[in-house]
N, C-alpha and C positions, 0 to 999 in steps of 0.2 A: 853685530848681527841682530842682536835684541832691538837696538833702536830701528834698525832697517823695518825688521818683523811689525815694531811697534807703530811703523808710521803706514805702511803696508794696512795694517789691522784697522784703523782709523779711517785711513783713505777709504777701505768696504763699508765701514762703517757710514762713512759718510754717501757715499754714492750709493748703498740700498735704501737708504733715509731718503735720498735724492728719486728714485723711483718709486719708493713708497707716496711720497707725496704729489709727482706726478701721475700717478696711478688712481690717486683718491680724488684726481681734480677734475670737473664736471667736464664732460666730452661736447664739443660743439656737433649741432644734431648734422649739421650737411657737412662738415669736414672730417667727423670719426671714420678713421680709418680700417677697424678691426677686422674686417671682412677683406680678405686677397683672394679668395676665388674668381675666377674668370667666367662670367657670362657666354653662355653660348648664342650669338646674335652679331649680328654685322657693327662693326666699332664707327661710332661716328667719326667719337675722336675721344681722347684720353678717358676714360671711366664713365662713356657715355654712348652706349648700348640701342641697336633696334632689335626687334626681334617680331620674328611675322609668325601666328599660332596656328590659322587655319584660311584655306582660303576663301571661306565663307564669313559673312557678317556675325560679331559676334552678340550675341544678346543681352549675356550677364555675365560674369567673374565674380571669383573671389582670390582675395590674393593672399598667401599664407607662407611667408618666409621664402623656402626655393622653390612653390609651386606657385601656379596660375590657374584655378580651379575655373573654366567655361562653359556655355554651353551656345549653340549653332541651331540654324534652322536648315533643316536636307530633305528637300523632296517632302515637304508637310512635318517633318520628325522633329520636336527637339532632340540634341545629343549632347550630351556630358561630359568632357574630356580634364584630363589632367596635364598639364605640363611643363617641366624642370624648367629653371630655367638657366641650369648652369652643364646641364649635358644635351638639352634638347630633346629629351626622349617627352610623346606628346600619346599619352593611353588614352584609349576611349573607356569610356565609365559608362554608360549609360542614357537609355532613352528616358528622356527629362521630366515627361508628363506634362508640360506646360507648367512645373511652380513656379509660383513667384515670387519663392524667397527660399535661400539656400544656405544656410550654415554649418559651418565645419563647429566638432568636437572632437578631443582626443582623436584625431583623424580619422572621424568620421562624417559621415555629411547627413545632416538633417535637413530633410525638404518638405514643404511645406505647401497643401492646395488644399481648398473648401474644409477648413480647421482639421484636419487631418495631417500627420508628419508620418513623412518613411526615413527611415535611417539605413540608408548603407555604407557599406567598409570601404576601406581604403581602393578597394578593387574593386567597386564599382556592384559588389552584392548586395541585393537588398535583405538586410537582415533582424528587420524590425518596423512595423505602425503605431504609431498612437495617435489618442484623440491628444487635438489641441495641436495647437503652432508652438512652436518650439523656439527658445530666444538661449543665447547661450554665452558664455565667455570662457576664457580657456581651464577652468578648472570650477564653474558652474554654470549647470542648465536645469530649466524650467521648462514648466509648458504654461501658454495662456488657454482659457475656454472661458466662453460666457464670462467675460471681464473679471474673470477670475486665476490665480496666481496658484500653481500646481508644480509638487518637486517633481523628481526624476519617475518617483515611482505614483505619480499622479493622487500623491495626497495635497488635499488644500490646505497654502498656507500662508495666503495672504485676501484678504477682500476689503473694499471699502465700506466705513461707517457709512450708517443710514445717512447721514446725512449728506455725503454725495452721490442721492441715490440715480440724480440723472447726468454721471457725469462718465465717460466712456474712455476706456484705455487705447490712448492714440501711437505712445513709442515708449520707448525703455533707455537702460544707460547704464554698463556697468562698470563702475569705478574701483578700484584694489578690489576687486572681487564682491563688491557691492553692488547689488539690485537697487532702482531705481526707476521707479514705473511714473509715468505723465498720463495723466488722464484729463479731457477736456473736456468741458458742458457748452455748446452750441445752442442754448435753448435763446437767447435773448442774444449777450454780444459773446462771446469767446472767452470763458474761463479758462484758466488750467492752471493745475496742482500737481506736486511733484511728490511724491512717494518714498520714505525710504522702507523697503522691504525689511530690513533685518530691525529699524526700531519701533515696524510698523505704525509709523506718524506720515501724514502727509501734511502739506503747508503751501502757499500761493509760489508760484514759480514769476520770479520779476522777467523771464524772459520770453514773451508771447511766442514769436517767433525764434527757431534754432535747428542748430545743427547741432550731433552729435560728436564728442572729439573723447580720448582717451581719460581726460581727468575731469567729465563732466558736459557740457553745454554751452554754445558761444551763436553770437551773432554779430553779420558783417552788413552795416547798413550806414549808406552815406560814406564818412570817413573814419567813423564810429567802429573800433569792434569790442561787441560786449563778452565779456567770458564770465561765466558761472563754473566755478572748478569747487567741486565737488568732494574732492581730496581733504580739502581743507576750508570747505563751505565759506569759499571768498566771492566775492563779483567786483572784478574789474571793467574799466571802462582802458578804453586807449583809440587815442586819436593816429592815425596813420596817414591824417593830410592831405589822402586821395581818395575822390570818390571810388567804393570799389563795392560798393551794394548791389550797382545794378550790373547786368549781362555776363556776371565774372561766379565761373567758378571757384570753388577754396574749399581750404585743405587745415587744419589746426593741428599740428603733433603736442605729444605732450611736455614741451619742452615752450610754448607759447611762437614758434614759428608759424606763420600765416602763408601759405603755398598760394597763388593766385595764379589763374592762367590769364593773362593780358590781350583777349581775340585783338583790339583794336591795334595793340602792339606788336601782337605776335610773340609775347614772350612770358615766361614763367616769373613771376616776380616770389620772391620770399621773406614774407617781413619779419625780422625778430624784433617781436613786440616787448622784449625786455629790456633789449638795447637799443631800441630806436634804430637800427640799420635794414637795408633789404639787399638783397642777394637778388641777379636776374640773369636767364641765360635765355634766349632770342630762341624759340621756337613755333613754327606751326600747325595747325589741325587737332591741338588738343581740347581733346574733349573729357576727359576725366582725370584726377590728382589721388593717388597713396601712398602714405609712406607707413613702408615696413621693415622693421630694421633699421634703421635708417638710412634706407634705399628709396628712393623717389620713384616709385612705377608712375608710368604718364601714359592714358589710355588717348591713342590717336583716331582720327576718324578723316576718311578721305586719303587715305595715306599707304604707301608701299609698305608699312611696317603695323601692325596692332597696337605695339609698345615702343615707349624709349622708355629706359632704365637707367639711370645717373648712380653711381653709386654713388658713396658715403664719404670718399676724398676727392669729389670733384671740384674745384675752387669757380666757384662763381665770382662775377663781376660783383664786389660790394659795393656801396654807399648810404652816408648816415641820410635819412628822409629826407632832408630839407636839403642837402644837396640834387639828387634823388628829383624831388619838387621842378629844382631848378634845368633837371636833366630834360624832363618831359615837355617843360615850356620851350625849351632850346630846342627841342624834337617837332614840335608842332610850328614855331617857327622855320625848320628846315623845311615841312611841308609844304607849308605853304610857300614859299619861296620855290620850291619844286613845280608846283601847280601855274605858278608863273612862268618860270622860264620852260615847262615844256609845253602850256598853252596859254601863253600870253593875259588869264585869268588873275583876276585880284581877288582874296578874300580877307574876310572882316568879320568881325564878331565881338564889335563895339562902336563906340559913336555913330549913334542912329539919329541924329542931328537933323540930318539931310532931308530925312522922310517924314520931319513932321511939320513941313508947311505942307504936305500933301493930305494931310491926316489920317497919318500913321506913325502909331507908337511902339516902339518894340522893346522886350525887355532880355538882358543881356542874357548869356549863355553861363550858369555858373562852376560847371565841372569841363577841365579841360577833356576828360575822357568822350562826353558826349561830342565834342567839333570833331576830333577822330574820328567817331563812329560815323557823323555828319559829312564830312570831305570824304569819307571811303567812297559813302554813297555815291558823292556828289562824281568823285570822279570817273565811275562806271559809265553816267553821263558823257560826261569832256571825252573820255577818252576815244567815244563815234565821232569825235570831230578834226579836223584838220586844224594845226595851228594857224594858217595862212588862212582862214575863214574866224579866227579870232583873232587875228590882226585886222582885219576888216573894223574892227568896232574902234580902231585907233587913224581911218582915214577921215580928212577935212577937219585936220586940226581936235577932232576927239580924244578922247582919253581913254579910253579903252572898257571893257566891259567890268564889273563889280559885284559879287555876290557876297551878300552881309545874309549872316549867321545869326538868328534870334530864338529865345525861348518861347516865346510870344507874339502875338502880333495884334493888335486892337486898332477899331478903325472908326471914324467919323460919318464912313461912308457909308453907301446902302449895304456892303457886306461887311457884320460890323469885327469877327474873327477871323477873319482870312487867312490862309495857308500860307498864301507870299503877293508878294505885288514887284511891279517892277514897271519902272519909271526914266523917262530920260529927262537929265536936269544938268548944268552947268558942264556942258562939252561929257556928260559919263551916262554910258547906258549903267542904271542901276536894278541890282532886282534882289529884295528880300524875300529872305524864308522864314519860314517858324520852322526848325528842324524837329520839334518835337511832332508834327501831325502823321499821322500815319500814309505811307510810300510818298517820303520823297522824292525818294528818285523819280518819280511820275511828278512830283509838284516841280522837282528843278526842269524837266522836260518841259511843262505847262509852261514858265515863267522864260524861260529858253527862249521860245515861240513867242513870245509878248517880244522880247528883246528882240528877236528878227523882223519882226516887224517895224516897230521903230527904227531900227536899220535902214531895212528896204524905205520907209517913209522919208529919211533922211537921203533917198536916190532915187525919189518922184518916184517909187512904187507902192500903189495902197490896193491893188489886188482889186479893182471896182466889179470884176469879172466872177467873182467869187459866187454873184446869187445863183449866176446861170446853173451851178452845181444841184441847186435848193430847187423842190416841187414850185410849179408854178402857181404865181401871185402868194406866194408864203413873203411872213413879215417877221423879222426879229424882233425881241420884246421890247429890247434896248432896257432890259431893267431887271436885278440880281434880285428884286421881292418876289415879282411874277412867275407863273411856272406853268408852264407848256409840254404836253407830250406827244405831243403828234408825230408822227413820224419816227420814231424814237425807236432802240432797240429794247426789246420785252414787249412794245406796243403793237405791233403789226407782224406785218410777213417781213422775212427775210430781202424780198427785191423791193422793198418800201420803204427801209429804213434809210434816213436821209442824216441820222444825229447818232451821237453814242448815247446823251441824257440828256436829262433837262436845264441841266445847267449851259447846254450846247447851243439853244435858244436865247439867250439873254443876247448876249451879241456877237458879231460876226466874227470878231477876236477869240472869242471866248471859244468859237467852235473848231474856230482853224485851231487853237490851242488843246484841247480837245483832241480831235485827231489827230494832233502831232505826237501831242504823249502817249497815243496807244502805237506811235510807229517807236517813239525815241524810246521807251522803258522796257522795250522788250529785247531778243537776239534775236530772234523767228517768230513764225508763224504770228503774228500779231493780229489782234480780234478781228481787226477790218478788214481782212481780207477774205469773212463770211458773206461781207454783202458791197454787192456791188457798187451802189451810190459811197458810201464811205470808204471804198478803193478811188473810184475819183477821183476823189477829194486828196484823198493822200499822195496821186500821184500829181495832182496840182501842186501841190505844196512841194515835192522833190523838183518837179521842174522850174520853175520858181527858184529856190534855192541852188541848183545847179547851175542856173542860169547866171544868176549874180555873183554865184562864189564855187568856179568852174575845179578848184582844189574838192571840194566835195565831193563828187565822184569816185574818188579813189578813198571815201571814208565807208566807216560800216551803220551808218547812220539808217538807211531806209532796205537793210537787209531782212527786217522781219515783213516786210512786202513781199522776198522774190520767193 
């Protein structure tokens, strides 16, 4: 019996030793599971939550563990509401006053307009003013005035030396319950200095630009993200391999997770910047990233729900970066292979070979993320067309139509930056873009229309009948220096305008191109159909096109005429 007791004793022994040390062992931030309450919101699917707060647009949040602190606009009114979000119960707190900045304290809400703070309680009572904005974290609050740093009870206790006498407090940052003010000088180029309140020293801050994250300071630019962590006054650098500076929202917890919402992809990516891996779950219309708790609130925009909510044992799709790398290339090749077989469309976004016996040079595209943003555009385009009208570019032995994707575009000719050009050479209609110039999808429509034309020229049609459109005895410049406004919209009366601009004048390409991009980039109501002479024109051009490529008709291409 002793021995039995004694192996028994051991055995506890051993197995709370066993839970001791899995207990001490560091929790992954998106698989902790310690939270088993249930969300009150429609289940997507396993521990992944909508939830819809109000049926008005919402303004602002604030997100505070089980609550979802808002406010709405009704009938001219801000409104304040609070809402669980693990019972649903959704209270009204209060009309807003238009601030424009709200912080919770010891469950209270401090709000903030024309350096003035109101504090009300939990219920929505306003039960206190003071001068100064009010900056707070969970167990300290200040107020700011006159770039000045003031406690609870609005004694001063912190200012800067004379010697940053022109330099203005821009944001804040509290770390383990440390104050940290950033102050910038705009007087020449952009200084800023980082503050710490409690050793009242400030010092040059290495990170010009930043977001604020729980242990300090980070920026996400290029592939680069920089962290300034505060905790323990380190700055790290970390490469993450993918452009993610531009058009991408993010999110930093304090555990060095990188939340990113992926518009081109449609999906939430999560990079853990310690282990080189990222996490991603296919979502879209996000518009905003928190994590509380270790809960993911994700603020939607356009959407049947205000939020999705992931909790904390959701298992995302993992992979180490460079697999990861290799996923997005294999993605973007799916693309385009897409863009093929459902319109017979090539595209490209290298070897630009071809286009410089014409004289044009193009320089490559270097972030796979911008061709996604680029073919989105692009296929808003494609998609007003019939495929059977882009198989047309493959009769008489052709090859078929080709759009190459460039950063750049530089030219020998009289226009020497161009948007795109597009060219027929060796059996292929060709047409380059610079995707960086502003509205593509108007340049791809422009360069479209150059390509239809070469078409139609390739089936004895060059449209000779075109002038009769144009005032009598008018002459085209025939030249991209020259510049002509005659006729022109802004220039005259509305039943006189015969061009959109000036650039519609150089030549008779240029104009039919011209009007066709104000018919192709739009859904409806499209410019020209203010004035009459430029309705014309565009219904020349539909007929025309209908005419040779009878599949047309049944497209939505010249729907912002009807």
């Amino acid at each position: 019996m002793k021995k039995i007791f004694g192996i028994l004793f051991v055995t506890m022994i051993i197995l709370f030793g066993v839970l001791y040390y899995y207990n001490k062992q560091p929790k992954n931030n998106i698989n902790d599971s310690t939270n088993n309450k249930i969300i009150k919101g429609n289940k997507i699917e396993d521990n992944v939550y909508g939830i819809k707060l109000n049926n008005n647009e919402i303004n602002s949040y604030i997100i505070d563990g089980d609550y979802i602190y808002y406010s709405i606009s009704d009938n001219n009114t801000n409104i304040f509401y609070k809402y669980n979000i693990y019972d649903g119960s959704n209270t009204k707190l209060f009309n807003s006053n238009n601030y424009y900045d709200c912080k919770l304290y010891n469950s209270y809400l401090y709000c903030s307009i024309d350096n003035k703070t109101d504090i009300y309680d939990n219920s929505g009572n306003l039960v206190d003013s003071k001068d100064g904005v009010s900056i707070s974290d969970k167990n300290k609050l200040y107020y700011i005035k006159d770039n000045k740093l003031f406690d609870n009870n609005l004694k001063e206790i912190f200012s800067l030396e004379s010697k940053y006498e022109n330099y203005l407090l821009s944001d804040y940052v509290f770390v383990n319950e440390k104050l940290f003010l950033i102050y910038n000088n705009y007087d020449v180029e952009v200084k800023t200095i980082l503050c710490d309140v409690s050793k009242k020293m400030c010092e040059n801050n290495n990170l010009k630009t930043y977001t604020k994250y729980k242990n300090g300071l980070y920026n996400v630019e290029n592939n680069k993200v920089s962290i300034l962590d505060l905790s323990n006054n380190i700055f790290k650098e970390y490469d993450i391999k993918l452009n993610r500076g531009k058009y991408y929202g993010n999110y930093l917890d304090k555990n060095n997770n990188l939340y990113i919402y992926n518009s081109n992809l449609e999906r939430l990516e999560v990079f853990d910047l310690n282990n080189s891996q990222v996490k991603i779950y296919d979502l879209k219309n996000i518009n905003g990233i928190n994590v509380v708790n270790n809960i993911v609130f994700l603020k939607l925009l356009d959407s049947d729900y205000d939020f999705y909510i992931i909790k904390n044992n959701y298992k995302f799709k993992s992979y180490n970066i460079d697999d990861y790398v290799n996923l997005i290339n294999d993605e973007l090749s799916r693309i385009i292979d897409d863009i093929k077989d459902n319109y017979n469309v090539n595209i490209n976004y290298e070897n630009f070979d071809i286009f410089k016996k014409y004289g044009y040079i193009a320089k490559e595209v270097n972030e796979v993320e911008d061709i996604y943003l680029a073919i989105n555009k692009i296929k808003e385009v494609l998609n007003k067309f019939s495929k059977d009208f882009f198989n047309s570019f493959e009769k008489n032995n052709d090859e078929g139509l080709y759009i190459y994707l460039s950063n750049r575009i530089t030219s020998n000719n009289d226009n020497p930056n161009p948007a795109g050009s597009t060219i027929y050479s060796d059996d292929k209609y060709l047409i380059l873009l610079d995707i960086t110039k502003f509205e593509l999808k108007s340049n791809t429509c422009h360069e479209l229309m150059h390509s239809i034309e070469n078409l139609l020229h390739n089936m004895n049609e060059y449209m000779t009948d075109w002038t009769k459109l144009n005032p009598k005895k008018y002459d085209y410049l025939y030249s991209y220096t020259q510049m002509k406004t005659d006729y022109t919209i802004g220039t005259t009366t509305d039943d006189n305008v015969y061009f959109v601009d000036y650039y519609s004048h150089s030549y008779p390409s240029e104009d039919r191109a011209r009007i066709f991009e104000m018919i192709c980039s739009k859904e409806k109501d499209s410019d020209i159909k203010k004035y009459n002479h430029l309705m014309l024109k565009g219904e020349y051009l539909r007929e025309k096109i209908y005419n040779y490529f009878p599949s047309m008709k049944e497209s939505t291409l010249f729907e912002s005429m009807e």
